[in-house]
C-alpha angles and dihedrals in degrees: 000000000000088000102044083052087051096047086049101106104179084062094042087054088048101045085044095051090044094058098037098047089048084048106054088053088079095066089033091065097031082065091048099042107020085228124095108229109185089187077080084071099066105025133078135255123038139103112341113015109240090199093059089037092050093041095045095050097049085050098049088039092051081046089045100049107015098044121263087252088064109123089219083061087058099051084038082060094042095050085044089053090055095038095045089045089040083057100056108030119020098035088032088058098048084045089061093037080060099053099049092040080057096047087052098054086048090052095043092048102032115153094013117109096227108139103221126189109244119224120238104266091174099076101118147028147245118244084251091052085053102043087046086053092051096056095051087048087050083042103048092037089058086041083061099037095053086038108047105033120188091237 
């Protein structure tokens, strides 16, 4: 069973593109920010999205090993059309409801110490987060591909 999870190479792509895409995210911010957050390895949102990156890769690695006119390909590319569009638009949006739901309650209670919980504004992601995302998928699923052939 181990070693039919290790030969599965569409998992293999998917687990790979997961942790390199949250990965790449440290350096990513250190860049940005000039300060190392290690919090950006566990949350969601930044540069690349994960989510696109993970989803991508499973999809072109199904196509890859399994033959683009695979009825599991279809529904791959089905599910990466709604995560990729969940990424930038629904979670995006409730990203941006947070942050002005958090610049009200600073406005409201300016000046008074009262510790409030703040709500996650980092839930989505820009068009750029998600294309970038798309592209390391592509990358990391023809790195597997070349690398671990099926013969």
């Amino acid at each position: 069973m181990v070693n039919d999870l290790l030969t599965n190479r569409v998992l293999l792509t998917a687990l790979a593109a997961w942790l390199i895409g949250q990965f790449i995210k440290m350096p990513v911010y250190y860049l940005l920010h000039r300060k190392w957050n290690w919090a950006i390895l566990y949350s969601p949102g930044g540069f690349p999205s994960s989510h696109s990156c993970l989803i991508t890769a499973t999809t072109l690695s199904i196509g890859l090993f399994d033959g683009f006119n695979s009825p599991v390909f279809g529904l791959a590319v089905a599910m990466s059309m709604i995560v990729v569009y969940d990424a930038v638009s629904v979670r995006r949006q409730a990203g941006l409801q947070a942050k002005m739901i958090n610049e009200i309650v600073r406005m409201i209670f300016a000046g008074q110490p009262i510790p409030q919980k703040q709500l996650r504004e980092v839930l989505g992601h820009t068009p750029v987060e998600a294309f970038a995302g798309v592209i390391l998928g592509i990358l990391i699923a023809l790195a597997v591909w070349v690398l671990f052939p099926l013969y």
